[in-house]
C-alpha positions in Angstrom: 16.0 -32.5 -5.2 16.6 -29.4 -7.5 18.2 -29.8 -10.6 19.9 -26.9 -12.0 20.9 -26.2 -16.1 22.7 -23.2 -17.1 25.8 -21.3 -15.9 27.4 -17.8 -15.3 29.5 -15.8 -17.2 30.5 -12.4 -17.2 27.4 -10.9 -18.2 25.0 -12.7 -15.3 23.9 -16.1 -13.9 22.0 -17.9 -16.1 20.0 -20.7 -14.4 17.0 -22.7 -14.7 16.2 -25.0 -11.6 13.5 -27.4 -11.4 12.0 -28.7 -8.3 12.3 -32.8 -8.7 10.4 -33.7 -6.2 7.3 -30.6 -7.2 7.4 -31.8 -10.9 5.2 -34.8 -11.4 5.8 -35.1 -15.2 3.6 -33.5 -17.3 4.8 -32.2 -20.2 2.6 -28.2 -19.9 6.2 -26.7 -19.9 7.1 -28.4 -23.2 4.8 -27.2 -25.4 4.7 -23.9 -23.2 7.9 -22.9 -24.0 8.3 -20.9 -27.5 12.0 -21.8 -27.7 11.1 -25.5 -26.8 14.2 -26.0 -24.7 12.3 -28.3 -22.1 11.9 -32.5 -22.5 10.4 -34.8 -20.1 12.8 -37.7 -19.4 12.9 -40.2 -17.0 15.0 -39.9 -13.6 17.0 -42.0 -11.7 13.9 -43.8 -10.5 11.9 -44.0 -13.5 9.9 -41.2 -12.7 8.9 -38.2 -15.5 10.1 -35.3 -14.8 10.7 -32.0 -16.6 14.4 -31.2 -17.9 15.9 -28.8 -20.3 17.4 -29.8 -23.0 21.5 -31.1 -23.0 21.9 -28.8 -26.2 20.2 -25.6 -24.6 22.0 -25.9 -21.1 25.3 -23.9 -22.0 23.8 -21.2 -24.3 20.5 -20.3 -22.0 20.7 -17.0 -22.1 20.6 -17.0 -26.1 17.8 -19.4 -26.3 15.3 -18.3 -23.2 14.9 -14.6 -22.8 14.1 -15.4 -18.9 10.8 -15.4 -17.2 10.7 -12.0 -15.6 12.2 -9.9 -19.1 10.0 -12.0 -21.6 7.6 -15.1 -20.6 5.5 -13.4 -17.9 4.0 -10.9 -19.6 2.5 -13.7 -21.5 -0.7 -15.8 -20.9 0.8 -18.8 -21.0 4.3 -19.4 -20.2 6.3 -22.4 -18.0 5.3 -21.0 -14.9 1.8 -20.4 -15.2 1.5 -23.9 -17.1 3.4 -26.0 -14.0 0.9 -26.3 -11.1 3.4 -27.8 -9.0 5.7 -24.1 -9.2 8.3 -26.7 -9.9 10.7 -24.1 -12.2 12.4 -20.9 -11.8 14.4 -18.5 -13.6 17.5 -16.5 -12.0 17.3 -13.9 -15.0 
């Protein structure tokens, strides 16, 4: 299952999915984030899995600068810290 936060407005789409059943739970994209706006929580099932932040999920665009503009030009970032490519950017 993919679980989607963000929205659209005017200015672009602003989404960050996460593959449910890729992310096993481990917290890398929590403390690799330098706006912090990921939490691991427990699903439906009582599984870990990654999330972003309730509080961060309608104002993405001014908390994330996106993976492709900002975060990969860095060493460490969520995607090079989740082995299980189980998060993606659409900015």
């Amino acid at each position: 299952m993919r679980a989607h936060y963000g929205y659209a407005d005017g200015s672009g789409e602003y989404y960050i999915t996460i593959d449910t059943d890729k992310c096993d739970g481990c917290g890398r994209c929590e403390s690799a984030c330098p706006a912090s706006i990921f939490e691991v929580i427990k699903d439906d099932y009582d599984d870990l899995k990654a999330a972003v932040k309730k509080e961060y999920a309608k104002r993405l665009s001014f908390s994330c600068f996106g993976y492709d503009k900002k975060c990969s030009q860095e060493e460490t970032n969520c995607h090079s810290v989740c082995e299980g490519d189980a998060i993606s950017h659409s900015w």
